[in-house]
C-alpha positions as CSV (number, residue, x, y, z in Angstrom):
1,X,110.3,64.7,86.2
2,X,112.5,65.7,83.2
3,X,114.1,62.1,81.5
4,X,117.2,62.6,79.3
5,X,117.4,61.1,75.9
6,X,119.6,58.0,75.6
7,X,122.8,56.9,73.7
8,X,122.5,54.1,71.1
9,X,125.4,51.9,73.6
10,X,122.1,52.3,76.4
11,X,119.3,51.4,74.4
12,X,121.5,48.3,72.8
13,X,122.4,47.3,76.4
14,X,118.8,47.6,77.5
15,X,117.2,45.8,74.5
16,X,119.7,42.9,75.0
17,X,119.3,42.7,78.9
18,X,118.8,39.4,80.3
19,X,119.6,40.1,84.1
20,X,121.1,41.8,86.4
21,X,123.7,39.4,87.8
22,X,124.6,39.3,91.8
23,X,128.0,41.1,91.1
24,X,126.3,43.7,89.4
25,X,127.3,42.9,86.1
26,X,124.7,42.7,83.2
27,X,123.9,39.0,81.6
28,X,123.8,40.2,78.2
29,X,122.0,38.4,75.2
30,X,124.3,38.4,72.5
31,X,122.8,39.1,69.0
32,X,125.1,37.7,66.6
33,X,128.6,35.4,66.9
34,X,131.3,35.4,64.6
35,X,133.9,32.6,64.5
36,X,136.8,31.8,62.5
37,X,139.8,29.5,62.7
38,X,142.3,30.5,65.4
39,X,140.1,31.0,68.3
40,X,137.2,28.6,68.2
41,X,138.8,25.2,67.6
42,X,140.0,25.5,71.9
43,X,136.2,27.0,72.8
44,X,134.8,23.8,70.7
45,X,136.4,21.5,72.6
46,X,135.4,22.9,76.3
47,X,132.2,22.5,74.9
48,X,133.0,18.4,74.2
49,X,134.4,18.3,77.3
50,X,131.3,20.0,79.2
51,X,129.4,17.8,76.8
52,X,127.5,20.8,75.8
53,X,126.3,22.0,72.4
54,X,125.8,25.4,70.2
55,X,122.6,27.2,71.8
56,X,121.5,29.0,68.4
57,X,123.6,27.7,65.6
58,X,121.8,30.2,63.3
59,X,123.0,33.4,65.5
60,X,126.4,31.9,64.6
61,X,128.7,32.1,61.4
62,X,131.4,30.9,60.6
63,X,134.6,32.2,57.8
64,X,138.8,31.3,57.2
65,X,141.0,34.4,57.6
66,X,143.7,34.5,59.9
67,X,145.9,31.6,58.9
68,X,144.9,30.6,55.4
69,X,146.9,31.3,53.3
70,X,147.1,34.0,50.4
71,X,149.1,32.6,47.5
72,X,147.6,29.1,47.7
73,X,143.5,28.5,47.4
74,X,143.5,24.5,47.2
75,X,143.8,22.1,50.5
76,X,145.8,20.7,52.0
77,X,147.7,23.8,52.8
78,X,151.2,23.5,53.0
79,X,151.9,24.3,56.4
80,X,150.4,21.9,58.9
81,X,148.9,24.2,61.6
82,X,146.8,26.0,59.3
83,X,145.4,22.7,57.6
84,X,145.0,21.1,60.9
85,X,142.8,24.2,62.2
86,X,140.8,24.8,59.3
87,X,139.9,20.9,58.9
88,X,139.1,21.3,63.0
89,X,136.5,24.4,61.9
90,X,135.1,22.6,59.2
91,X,134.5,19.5,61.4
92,X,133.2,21.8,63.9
93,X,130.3,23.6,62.0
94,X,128.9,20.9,60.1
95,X,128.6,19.1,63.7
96,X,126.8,22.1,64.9
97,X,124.8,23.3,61.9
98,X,126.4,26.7,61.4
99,X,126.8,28.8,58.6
100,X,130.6,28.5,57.1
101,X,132.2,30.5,54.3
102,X,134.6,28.5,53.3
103,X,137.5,29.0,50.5
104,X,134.9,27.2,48.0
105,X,131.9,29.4,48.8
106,X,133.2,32.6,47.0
107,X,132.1,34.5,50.5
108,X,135.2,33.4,52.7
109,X,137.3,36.4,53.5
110,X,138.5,38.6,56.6
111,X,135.6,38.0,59.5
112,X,135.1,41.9,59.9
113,X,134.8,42.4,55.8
114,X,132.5,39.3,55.7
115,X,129.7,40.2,58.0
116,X,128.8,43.4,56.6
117,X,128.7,42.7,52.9
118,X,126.4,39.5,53.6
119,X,124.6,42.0,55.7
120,X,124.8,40.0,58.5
121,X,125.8,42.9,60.7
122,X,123.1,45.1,60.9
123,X,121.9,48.1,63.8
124,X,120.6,48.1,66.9
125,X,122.2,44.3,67.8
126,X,124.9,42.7,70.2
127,X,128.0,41.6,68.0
128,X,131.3,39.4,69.5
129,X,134.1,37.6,67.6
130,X,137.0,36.4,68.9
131,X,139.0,38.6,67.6
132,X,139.7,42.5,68.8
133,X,139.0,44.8,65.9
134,X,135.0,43.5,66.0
135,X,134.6,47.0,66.7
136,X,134.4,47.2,63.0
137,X,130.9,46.5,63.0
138,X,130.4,49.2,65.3
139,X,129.6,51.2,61.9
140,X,126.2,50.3,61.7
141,X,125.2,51.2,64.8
142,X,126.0,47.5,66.5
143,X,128.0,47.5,70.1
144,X,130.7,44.6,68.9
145,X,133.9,44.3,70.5
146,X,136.2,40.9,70.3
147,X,135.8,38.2,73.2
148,X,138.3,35.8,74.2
149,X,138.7,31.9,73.6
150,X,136.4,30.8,76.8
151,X,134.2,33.9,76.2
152,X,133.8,32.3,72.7
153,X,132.5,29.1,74.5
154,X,130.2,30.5,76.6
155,X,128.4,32.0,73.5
156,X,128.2,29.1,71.6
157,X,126.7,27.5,74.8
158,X,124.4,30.1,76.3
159,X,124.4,32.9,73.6
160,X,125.0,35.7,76.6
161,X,128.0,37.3,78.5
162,X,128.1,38.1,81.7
163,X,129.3,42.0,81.4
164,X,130.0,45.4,82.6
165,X,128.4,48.1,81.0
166,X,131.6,51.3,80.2
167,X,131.1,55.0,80.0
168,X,130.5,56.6,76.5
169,X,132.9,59.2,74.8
170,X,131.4,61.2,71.6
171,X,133.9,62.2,69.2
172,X,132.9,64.8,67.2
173,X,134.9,65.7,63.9
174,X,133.3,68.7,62.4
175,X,134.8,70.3,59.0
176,X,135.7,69.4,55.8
177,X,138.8,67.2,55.5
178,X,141.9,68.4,52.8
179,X,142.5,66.8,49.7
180,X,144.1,63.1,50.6
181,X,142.6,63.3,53.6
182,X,141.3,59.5,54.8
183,X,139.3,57.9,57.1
184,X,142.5,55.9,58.2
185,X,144.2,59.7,58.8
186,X,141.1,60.4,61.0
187,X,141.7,57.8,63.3
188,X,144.7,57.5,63.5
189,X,144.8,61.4,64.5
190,X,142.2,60.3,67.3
191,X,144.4,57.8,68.6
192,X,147.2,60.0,68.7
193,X,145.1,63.1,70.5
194,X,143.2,60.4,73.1
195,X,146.5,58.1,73.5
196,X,146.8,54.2,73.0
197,X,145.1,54.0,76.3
198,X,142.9,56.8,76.8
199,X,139.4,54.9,75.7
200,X,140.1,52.6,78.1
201,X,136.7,52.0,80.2
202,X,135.1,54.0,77.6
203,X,133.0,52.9,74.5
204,X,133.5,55.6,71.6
205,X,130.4,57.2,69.8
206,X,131.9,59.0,66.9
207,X,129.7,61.5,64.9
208,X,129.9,65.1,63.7
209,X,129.9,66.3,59.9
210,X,132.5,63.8,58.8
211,X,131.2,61.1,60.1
212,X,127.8,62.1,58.6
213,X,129.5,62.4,54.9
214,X,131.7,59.2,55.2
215,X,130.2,56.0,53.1
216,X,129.7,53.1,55.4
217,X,133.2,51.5,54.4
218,X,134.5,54.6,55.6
219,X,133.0,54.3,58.9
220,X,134.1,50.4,59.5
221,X,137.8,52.3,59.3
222,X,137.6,53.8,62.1
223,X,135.5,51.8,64.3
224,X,137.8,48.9,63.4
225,X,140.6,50.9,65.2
226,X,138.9,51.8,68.2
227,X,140.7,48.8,70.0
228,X,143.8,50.6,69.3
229,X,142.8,53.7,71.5
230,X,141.7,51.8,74.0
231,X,138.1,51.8,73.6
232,X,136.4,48.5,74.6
233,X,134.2,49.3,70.9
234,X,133.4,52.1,68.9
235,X,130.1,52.7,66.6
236,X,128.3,55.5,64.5
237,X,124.8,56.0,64.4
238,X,122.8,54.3,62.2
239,X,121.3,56.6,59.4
240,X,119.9,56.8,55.8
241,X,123.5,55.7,54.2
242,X,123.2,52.5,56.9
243,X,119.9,51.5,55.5
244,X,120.9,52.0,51.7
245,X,124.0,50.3,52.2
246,X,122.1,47.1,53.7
247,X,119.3,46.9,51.2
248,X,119.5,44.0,49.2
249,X,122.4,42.1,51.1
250,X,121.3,38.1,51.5
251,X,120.7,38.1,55.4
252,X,118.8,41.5,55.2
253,X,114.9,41.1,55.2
254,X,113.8,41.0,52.0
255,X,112.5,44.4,50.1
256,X,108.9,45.4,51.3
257,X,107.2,45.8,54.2
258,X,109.4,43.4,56.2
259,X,112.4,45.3,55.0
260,X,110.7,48.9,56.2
261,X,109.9,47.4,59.4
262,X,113.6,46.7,60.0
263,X,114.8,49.9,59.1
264,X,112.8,51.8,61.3
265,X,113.7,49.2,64.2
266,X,117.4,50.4,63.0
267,X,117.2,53.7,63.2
268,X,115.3,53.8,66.2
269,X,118.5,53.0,68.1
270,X,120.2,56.2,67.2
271,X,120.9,58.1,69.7
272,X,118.9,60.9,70.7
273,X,119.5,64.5,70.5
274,X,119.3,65.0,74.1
275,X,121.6,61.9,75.1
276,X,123.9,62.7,78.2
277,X,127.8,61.4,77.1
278,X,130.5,60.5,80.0
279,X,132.8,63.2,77.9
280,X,133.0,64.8,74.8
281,X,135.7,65.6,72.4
282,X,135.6,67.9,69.3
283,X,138.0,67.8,67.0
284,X,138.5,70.2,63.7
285,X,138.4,68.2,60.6
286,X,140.7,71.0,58.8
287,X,143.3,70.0,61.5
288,X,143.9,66.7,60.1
289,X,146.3,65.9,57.3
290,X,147.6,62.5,56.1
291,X,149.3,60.8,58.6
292,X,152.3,57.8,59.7
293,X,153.1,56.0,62.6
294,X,156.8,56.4,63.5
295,X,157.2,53.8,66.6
296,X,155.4,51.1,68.1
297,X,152.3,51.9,69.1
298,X,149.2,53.2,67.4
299,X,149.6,56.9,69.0
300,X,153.2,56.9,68.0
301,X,151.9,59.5,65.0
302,X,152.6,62.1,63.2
303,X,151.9,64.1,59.8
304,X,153.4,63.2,57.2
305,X,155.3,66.6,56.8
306,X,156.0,66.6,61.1
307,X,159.2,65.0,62.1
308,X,159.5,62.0,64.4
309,X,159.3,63.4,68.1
310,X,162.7,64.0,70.4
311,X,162.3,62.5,74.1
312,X,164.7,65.0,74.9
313,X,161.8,67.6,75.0
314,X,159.8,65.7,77.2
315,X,159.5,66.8,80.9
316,X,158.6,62.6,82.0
317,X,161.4,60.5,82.2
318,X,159.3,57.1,81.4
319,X,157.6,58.8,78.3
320,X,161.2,59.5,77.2
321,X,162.3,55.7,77.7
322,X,159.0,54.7,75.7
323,X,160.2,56.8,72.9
324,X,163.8,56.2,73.2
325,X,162.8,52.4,73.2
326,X,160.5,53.0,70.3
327,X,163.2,54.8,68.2
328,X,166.0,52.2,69.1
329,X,163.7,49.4,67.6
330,X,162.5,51.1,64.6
331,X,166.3,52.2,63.6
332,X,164.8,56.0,63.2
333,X,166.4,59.5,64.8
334,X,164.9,61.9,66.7
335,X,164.2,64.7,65.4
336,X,164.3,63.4,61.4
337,X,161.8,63.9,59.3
338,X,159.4,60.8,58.9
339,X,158.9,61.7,55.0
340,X,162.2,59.7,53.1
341,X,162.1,56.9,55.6
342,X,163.4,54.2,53.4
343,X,160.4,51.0,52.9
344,X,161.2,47.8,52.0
345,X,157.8,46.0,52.1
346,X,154.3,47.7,51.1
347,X,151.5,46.1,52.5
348,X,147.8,47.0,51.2
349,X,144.7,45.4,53.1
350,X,143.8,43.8,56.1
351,X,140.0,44.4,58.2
352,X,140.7,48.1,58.3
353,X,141.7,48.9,54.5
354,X,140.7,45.8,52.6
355,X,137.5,46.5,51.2
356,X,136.5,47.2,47.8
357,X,136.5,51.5,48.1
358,X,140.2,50.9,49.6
359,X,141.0,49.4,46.1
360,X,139.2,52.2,43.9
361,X,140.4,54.5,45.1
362,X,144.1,53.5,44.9
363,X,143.6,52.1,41.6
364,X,143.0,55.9,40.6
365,X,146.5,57.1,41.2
366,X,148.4,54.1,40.7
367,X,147.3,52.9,37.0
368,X,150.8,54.4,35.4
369,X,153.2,54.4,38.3
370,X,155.5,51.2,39.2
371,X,156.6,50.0,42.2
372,X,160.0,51.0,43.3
373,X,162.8,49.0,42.6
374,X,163.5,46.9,45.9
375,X,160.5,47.1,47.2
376,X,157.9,44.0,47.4
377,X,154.7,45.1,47.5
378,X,151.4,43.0,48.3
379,X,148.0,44.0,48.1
380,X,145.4,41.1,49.6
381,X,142.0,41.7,49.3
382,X,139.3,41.5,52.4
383,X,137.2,39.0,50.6
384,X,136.4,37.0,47.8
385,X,133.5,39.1,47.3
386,X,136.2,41.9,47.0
387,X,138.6,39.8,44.9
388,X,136.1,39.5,42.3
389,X,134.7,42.6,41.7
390,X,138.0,44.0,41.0
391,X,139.0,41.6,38.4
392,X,135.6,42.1,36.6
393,X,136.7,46.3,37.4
394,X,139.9,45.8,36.3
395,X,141.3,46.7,39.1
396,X,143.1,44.1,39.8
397,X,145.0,44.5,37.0
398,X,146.4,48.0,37.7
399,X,147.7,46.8,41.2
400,X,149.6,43.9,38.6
401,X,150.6,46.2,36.3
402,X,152.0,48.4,38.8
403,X,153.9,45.4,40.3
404,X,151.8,44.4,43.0
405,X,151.4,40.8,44.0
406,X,147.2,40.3,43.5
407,X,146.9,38.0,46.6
408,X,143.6,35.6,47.7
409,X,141.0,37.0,50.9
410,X,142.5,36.9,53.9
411,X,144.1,38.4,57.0
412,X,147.9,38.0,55.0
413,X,150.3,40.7,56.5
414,X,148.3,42.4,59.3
415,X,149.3,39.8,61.7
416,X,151.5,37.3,59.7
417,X,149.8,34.2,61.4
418,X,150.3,32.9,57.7
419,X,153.3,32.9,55.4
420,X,153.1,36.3,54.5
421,X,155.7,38.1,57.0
422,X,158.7,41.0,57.1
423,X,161.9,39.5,56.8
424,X,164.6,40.2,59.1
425,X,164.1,44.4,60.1
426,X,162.5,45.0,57.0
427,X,159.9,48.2,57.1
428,X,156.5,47.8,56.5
429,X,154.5,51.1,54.7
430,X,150.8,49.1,56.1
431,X,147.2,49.5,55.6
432,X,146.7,47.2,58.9
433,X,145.9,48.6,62.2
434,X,148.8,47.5,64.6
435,X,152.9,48.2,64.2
436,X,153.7,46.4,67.3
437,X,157.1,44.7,68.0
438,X,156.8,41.6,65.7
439,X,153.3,42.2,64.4
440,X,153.9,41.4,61.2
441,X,155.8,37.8,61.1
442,X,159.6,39.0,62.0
443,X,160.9,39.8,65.7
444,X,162.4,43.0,64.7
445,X,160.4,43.9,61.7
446,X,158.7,47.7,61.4
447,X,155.6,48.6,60.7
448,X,154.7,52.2,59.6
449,X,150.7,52.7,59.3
450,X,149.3,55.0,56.8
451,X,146.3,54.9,54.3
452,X,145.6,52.9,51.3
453,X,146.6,55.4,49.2
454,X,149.8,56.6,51.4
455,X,151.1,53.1,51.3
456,X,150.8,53.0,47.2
457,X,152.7,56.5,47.2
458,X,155.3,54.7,49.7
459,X,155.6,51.5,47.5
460,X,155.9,54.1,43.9
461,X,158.4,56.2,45.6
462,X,160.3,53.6,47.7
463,X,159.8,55.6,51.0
464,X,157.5,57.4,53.2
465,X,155.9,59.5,50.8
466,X,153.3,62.3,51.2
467,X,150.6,60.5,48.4
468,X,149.9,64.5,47.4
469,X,153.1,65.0,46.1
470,X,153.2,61.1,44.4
471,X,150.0,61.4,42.5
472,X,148.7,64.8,43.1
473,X,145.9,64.1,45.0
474,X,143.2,66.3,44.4
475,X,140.4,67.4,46.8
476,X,138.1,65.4,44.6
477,X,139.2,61.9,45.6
478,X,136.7,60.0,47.3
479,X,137.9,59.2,50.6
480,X,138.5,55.5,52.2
């Protein structure tokens, strides 16, 4: 009998088994839980009110990021809520014993930025926050995807799920990608190909050449935006790159022999060669050039040298009113070219593009250029672990001398559950991951998603800009 080689999602699932359940659903160990201010202080108290406690407190940790605020680092915060739920966390985990980052720590930053660089997040485990782009740590070869509020109580009381295995999707993106070229243009191409909801029931395995060249950072990019294509989570394989990148880090086995025995237990969930995949996409790397969101949804894309689509030459009547809709509430014609769209807000961070390679790189092109006149531009950091190395780098400095506002860790802009937020229908050149209706702060503010380096070109140019053309990227740029 002839047995086919497994994907990394089956041997996860397998390793974390617990039972089958009655309804056919898997009870699933869960490796490691992430928790931060907005959606545990509800799961918390279901747990009072069950009289129940935390399982494994040490399988748990804990950080601030949502609502805290960028522009002010000392409690009590100014606006109630957020005080009130980051007193609620902090009463919370030194009840329960678990591991908190808080503002004092100089670890406390974005959930998703703070797991791997402690190395907290490492292959081969089970990883759930509440909170969707968890797929972010689907990098290292983890399967994590975000839970909701009572899912977040049943792992602080049990430590398993009760879940339903998906199908697996390989993307492969072989090729060498152009000069300004990102791993934010990558996805965001894969989202437009595969559609907002075209991962739905599927996990996504991405691999290929580019995948195999991209740093780790790189990676968590585009697995932090496989919740935007529907994809319950996304991961890469685990590899030489993974283990260097882990080394060291303070929840990492220590070097020797009990760090070798880890990383061959991590690599030994890679996938093999012979793994059968639900479907299988290939995508050409050379196809890819930098690219903008135009409407209100992640697959609302084009290049940045494309115009903005015309429902008009659409055969489906209700994919016209979606775009119609999405024009009529981003003020933009059909038919216009997305390059020269006017911004009013640049926005540079957030769990996709707030880590420290997001800032190098940037930092490159900008030292020199100014922000436009008119246009406020913010760049927030994904931790304090970030924050500091780009003082001591300077880089920090550039972004101020450029006229950016050097912000504290935290989620700021991306979801404006703080006092960073669009005014009125301001436009939004973003970093983040989402350009919903309202997603960042104001009920008809716009949101255009681009890379790092795309949205310093926007704020230097005071419009949709191709970041080429701004600062002559060159085809020896390290990608982000």
């Amino acid at each position: 009998m002839i047995t086919m080689g497994k994907t990394l999602y089956d041997k996860v699932w397998e390793a974390h088994t617990v039972r089958t359940l009655s309804n056919g659903q898997t009870q699933l160990l869960i490796g490691t839980h992430l928790i931060h201010e907005v959606t545990s202080p509800q799961a918390f108290g279901m747990l009072r009110d069950l009289n129940l406690g935390v399982r494994y407190p040490d399988r748990t940790f804990a950080t601030v990021d949502h609502i805290v605020p960028t522009d002010q680092f000392e409690e009590p915060f100014a606006d109630p809520l957020a005080d009130e739920m980051i007193r609620e966390l902090k009463k919370n985990v030194e009840k329960f014993g678990i591991k908190y980052f808080d503002l004092k720590s100089g670890k406390q930053g974005i959930v998703h930025v703070v797991g791997p660089e402690q190395g907290i997040t490492q292959p081969g485990t089970t990883i759930v926050c509440g909170d969707s782009h968890t797929a972010t740590h689907g990098a290292f070869g983890a399967i994590a995807f975000g839970i909701g509020t009572t899912q977040v109580r049943d792992v602080l009381a049990t430590q398993t799920l009760a879940m339903a295995k998906t199908k697996v999707r390989r993307i492969n993106v072989e090729g060498e990608l152009g000069p300004g070229v990102y791993a934010k243009d990558v996805i965001l191409h894969i989202i437009k190909l595969l559609g907002a909801k075209g991962g739905i029931g599927y996990t996504y395995e991405y691999g290929g050449s580019v995948f195999d060249k991209f740093s780790m950072e790189e990676r968590m990019t585009v697995c932090n935006m496989s919740i935007e294509g529907g994809a319950r989570c996304g991961y890469v394989n685990p590899d030489g790159k993974t283990v260097a990148y882990l080394k060291g880090r303070p929840y990492v086995p220590a070097e020797g022999d009990a760090f070798d025995e880890a990383a061959a237990r991590w690599l030994s969930f890679a996938s093999d060669a012979d793994a059968e995949y639900d479907d299988v996409v290939d995508i050409r790397a050379e196809d890819i050039e930098p690219s903008v969101t135009w409407g209100t949804s992640p697959d609302h894309g084009v290049f940045i040298n494309e115009t903005i689509p015309d429902p008009a030459d659409l055969d489906s009547e209700d994919e016209r009113k979606v775009i119609t809709d999405a024009l009529t509430y981003m003020k933009l014609d059909a038919g216009a070219p997305i390059k020269g769209t006017k911004v009013d807000v640049a926005f540079l961070g957030s769990c996709t593009n707030g880590r420290l390679s997001d800032f190098r790189e940037v930092a490159k092109y900008l030292a020199g250029h100014k922000v436009a006149d008119g246009v406020k531009a913010i760049a927030v950091p994904g931790s304090q672990v970030v924050a500091t190395i780009c003082e001591n780098e300077g880089i920090a400095e550039v972004f101020r001398q450029a006229g950016f506002e050097w912000r504290g860790a935290g989620c700021s802009m991306c979801l404006a559950m703080n006092p960073d937020k669009l005014i009125g229908d301001q436009l939004c050149a973003s970093s983040s991951n989402r350009n919903f209706k309202g997603r960042q702060g104001s009920p008809i503010g716009r949101t255009v998603l681009m890379s790092p380096v795309m949205v310093a070109a926007a704020a230097v140019a005071g419009e949709v800009a191709d970041a080429r053309e701004v600062f002559a990227v060159g085809s020896t740029s390290a990608a982000v």
